[in-house]
C-alpha positions as CSV (number, residue, x, y, z in Angstrom):
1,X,106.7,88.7,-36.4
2,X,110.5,89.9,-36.6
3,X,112.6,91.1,-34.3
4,X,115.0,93.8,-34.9
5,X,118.7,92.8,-34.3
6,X,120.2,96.4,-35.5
7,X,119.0,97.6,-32.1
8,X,120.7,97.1,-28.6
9,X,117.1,96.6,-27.3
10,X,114.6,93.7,-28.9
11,X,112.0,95.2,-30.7
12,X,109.3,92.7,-32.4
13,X,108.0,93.6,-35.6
14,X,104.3,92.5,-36.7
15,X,102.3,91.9,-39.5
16,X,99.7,95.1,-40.4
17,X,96.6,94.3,-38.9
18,X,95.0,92.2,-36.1
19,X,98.8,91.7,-34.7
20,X,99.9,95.0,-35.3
21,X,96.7,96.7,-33.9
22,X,96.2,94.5,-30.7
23,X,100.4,95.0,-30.3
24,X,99.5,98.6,-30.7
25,X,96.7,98.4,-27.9
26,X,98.7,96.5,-25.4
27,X,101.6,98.9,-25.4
28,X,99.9,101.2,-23.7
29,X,100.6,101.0,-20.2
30,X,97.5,103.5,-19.5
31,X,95.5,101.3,-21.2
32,X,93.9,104.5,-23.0
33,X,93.8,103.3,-26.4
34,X,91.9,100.1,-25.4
35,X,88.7,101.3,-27.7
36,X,86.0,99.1,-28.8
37,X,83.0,99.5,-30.9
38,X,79.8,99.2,-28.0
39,X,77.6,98.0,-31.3
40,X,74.6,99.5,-29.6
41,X,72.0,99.1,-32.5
42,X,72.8,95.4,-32.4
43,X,72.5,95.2,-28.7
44,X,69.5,97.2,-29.0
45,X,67.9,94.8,-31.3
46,X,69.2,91.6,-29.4
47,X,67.6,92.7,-26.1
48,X,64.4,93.1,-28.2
49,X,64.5,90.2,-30.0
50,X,65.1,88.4,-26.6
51,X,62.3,90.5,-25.0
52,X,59.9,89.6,-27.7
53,X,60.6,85.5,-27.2
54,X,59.8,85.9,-23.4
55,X,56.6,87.6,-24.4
56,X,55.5,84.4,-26.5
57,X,56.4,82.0,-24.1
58,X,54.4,84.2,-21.4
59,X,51.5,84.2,-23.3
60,X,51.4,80.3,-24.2
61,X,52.1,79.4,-20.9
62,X,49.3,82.2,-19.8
63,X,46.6,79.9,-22.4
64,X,47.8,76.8,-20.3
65,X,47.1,78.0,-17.0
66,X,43.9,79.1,-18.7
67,X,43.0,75.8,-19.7
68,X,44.3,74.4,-16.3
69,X,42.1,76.7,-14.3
70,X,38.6,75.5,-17.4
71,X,39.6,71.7,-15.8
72,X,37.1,70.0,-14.3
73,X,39.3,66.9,-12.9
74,X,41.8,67.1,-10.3
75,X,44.0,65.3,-12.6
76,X,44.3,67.3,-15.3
77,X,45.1,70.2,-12.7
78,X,48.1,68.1,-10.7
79,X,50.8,69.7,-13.4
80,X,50.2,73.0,-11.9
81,X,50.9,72.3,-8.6
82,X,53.5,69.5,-8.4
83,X,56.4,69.4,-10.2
84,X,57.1,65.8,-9.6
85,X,53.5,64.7,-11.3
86,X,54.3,67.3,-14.2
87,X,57.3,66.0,-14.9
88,X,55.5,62.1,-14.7
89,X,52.9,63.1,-16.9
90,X,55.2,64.3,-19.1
91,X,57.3,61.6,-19.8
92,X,54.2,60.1,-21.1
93,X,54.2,59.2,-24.6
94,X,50.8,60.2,-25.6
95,X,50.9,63.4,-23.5
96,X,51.1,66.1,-25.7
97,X,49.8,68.6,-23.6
98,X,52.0,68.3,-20.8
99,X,55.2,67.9,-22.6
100,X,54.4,71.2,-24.3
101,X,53.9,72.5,-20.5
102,X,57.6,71.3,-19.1
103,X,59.2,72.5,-22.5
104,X,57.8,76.0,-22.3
105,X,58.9,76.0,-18.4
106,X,62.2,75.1,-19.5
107,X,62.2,77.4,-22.7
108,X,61.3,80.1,-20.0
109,X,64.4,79.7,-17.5
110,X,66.5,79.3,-20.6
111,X,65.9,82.7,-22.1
112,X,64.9,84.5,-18.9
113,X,68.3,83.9,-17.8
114,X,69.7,85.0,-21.2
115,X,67.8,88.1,-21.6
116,X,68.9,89.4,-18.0
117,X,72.6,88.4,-18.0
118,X,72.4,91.1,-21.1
119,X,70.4,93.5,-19.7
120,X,73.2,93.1,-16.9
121,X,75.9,93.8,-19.4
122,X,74.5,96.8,-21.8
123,X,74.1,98.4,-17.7
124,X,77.8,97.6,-16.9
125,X,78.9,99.0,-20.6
126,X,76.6,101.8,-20.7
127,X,78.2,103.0,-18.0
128,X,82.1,103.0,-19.6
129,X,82.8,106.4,-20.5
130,X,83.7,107.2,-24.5
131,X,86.9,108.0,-25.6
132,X,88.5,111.5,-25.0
133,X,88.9,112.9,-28.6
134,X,92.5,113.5,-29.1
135,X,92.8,110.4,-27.6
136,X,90.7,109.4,-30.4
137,X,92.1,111.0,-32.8
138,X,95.4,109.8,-32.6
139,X,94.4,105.9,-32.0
140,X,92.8,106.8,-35.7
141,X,96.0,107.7,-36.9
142,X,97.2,104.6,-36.1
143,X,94.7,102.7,-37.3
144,X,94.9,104.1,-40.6
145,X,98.4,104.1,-41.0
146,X,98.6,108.3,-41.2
147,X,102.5,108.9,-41.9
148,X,103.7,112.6,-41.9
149,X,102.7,113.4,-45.8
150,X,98.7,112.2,-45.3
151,X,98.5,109.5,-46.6
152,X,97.4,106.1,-45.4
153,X,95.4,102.9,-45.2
154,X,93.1,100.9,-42.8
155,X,95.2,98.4,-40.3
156,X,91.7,96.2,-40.7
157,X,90.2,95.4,-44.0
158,X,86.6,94.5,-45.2
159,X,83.7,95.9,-43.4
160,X,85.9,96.6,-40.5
161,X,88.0,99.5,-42.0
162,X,85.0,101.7,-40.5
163,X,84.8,100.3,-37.3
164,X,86.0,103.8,-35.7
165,X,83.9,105.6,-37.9
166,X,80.9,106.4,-35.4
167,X,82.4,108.0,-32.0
168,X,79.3,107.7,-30.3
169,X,79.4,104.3,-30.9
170,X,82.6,103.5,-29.3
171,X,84.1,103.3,-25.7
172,X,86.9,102.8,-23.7
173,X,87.4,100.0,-21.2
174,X,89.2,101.6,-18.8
175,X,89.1,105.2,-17.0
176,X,92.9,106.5,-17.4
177,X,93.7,109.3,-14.6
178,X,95.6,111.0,-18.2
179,X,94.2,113.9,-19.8
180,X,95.5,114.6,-23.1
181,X,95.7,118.3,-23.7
182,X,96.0,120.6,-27.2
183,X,100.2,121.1,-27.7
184,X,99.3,124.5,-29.1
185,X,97.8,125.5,-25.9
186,X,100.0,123.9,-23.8
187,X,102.7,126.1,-25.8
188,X,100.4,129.0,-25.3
189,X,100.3,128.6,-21.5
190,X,104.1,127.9,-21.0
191,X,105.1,130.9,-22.8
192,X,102.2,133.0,-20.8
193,X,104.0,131.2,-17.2
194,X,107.5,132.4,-18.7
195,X,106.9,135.5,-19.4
196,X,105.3,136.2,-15.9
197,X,107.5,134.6,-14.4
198,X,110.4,136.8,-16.0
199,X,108.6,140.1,-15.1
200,X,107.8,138.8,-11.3
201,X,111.7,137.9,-11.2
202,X,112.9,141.2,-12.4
203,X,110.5,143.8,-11.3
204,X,109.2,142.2,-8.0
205,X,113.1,142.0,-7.3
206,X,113.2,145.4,-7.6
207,X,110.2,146.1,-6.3
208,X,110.5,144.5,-3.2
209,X,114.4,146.1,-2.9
210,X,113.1,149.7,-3.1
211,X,111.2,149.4,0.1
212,X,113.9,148.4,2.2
213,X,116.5,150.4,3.2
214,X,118.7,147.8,5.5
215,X,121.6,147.1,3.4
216,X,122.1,143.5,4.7
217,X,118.5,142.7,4.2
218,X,119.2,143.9,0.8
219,X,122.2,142.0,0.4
220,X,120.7,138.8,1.5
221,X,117.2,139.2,-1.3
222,X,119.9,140.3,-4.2
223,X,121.7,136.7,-3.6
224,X,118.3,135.1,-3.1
225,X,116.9,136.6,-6.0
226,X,119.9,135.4,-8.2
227,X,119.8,132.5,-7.1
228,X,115.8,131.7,-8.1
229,X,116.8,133.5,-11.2
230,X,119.6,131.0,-11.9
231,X,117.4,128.1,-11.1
232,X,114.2,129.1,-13.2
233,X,117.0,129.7,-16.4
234,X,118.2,126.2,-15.3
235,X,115.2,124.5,-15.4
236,X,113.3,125.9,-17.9
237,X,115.6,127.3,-21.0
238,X,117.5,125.3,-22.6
239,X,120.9,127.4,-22.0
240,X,124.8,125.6,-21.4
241,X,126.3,126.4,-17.9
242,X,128.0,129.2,-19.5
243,X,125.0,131.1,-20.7
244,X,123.3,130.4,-17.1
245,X,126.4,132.3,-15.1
246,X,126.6,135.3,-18.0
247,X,122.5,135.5,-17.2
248,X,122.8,135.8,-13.2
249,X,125.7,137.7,-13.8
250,X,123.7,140.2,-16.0
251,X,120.8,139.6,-13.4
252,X,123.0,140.7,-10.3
253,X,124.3,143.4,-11.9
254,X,120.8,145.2,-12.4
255,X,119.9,144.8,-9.1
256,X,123.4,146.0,-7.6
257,X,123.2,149.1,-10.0
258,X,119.3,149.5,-9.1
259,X,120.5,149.8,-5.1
260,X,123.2,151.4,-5.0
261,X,121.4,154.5,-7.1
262,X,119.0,156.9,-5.9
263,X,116.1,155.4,-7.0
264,X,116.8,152.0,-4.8
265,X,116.8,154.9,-1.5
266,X,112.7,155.6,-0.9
267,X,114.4,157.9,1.5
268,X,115.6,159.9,-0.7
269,X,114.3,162.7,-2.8
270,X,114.2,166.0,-4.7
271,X,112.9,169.4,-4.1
272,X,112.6,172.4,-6.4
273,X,113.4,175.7,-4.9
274,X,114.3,179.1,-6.5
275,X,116.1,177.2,-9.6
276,X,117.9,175.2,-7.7
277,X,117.8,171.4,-6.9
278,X,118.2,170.3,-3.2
279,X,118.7,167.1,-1.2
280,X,115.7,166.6,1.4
């Protein structure tokens, strides 16, 4: 671990792989790129192999109760009523049958408790959602060390290099309110809001002016107009002061020239008559 001292803030360095990749991870403040492997073939097989064991001891303990209830003497049949003489008898030295008995009862409690604390937590993981894919795909990126001409290597080495191989077989460990959308079609859709935008702003303006005829009303939407128009160029293009006041400038002037014509008076009109034009 280094830290940088060329830079006016610290910055800490680490070495490619287990530092660098859980640095990586932590960084995130959304906690999105906290993705594990779920390793559900081996939890799969652990359950089973854990399911399997319970199945033995059930049936050995099963053959003892059968032998218990074949008894003929009280004695021999205290172990399955009272713990206290089970646990006498087995102390026993030359009780092998008993001894067998408590170990099988203590075998049982062992692994039942095992076997359901992971059924518990394959429930609770199953339930974690995957990752999204671009979120994915860029934590891959990372991973393998993808620079801007292709090329790369694996953060982790050994078998572990394909550990985000299988999507299916990985999740995320927490649910990030962040949705991580295409920049192509984000593009897409701001260029689709500008240009409606534009044409709303321009013909709505002039629109909305050729249906009213009060000449302070009209006043009052020309400034308001130019002044949503000078906001939107503020806010969204990337133009200096001056450009903005040559824009609303231009913008004004269209409208101004659009009401003091005829065709910003819905009063007024032509009429054809013998040749001539006339005034109604």
């Amino acid at each position: 671990m280094q830290r940088d001292s060329e830079d006016s803030t610290v910055k800490i360095r680490y070495v490619s792989g287990y530092p660098s990749l859980a640095a990586f991870i932590a960084s995130d403040r959304d906690k999105s790129t906290a993705i594990y492997r779920r390793f559900d073939r081996l939890s799969a097989r652990n359950l089973l192999y854990l399911q399997s064991e319970l199945v033995e001891l059930e049936a050995r303990q099963d053959e003892l109760d059968a032998e218990d209830l074949r008894a003929t003497t009280a004695e021999a049949k205290h172990g399955a009523r009272n713990w206290q003489k089970l646990t006498e008898r087995a102390s026993e030295a030359n009780n092998v049958r008993e001894k067998e008995r408590l170990r099988i009862v203590t075998e049982i409690s062992r692994k039942l408790r095992e076997y359901r604390e992971a059924l518990i937590l394959e429930s609770t993981l199953l339930s974690l959602k995957s990752p999204q894919t671009r979120t994915l795909e860029a934590f891959r990126n990372v991973f393998h060390n993808v620079n801007s001409s292709g090329g790369g290597y694996p953060t982790l080495g050994g078998h572990s290099a394909r550990i985000l191989d299988d999507a299916n077989d990985l999740t995320k460990i927490t649910d990030s309110p962040l949705a991580y959308l295409s920049e192509r079609r984000l593009r897409i859709v701001v260029a689709i809001l500008n240009v409606i935008l534009a044409a709303v702003l321009l013909f709505g303006a002039i629109l909305n002016l050729y249906y009213v005829t009060d000449e302070k009303k009209r006043l009052g939407l020309i400034a308001g107009y130019t002044v949503a128009f000078a906001i939107c160029v503020g806010l969204i293009t990337k133009a200096k002061r001056s450009e903005v006041f040559g824009a609303c400038a231009a913008y004004a002037a269209v409208l101004v020239v659009f009401v003091s014509g005829n065709l910003g008076n819905p009063a007024a009109g032509v009429s054809r008559g013998s040749g001539t034009i006339k005034a109604i």
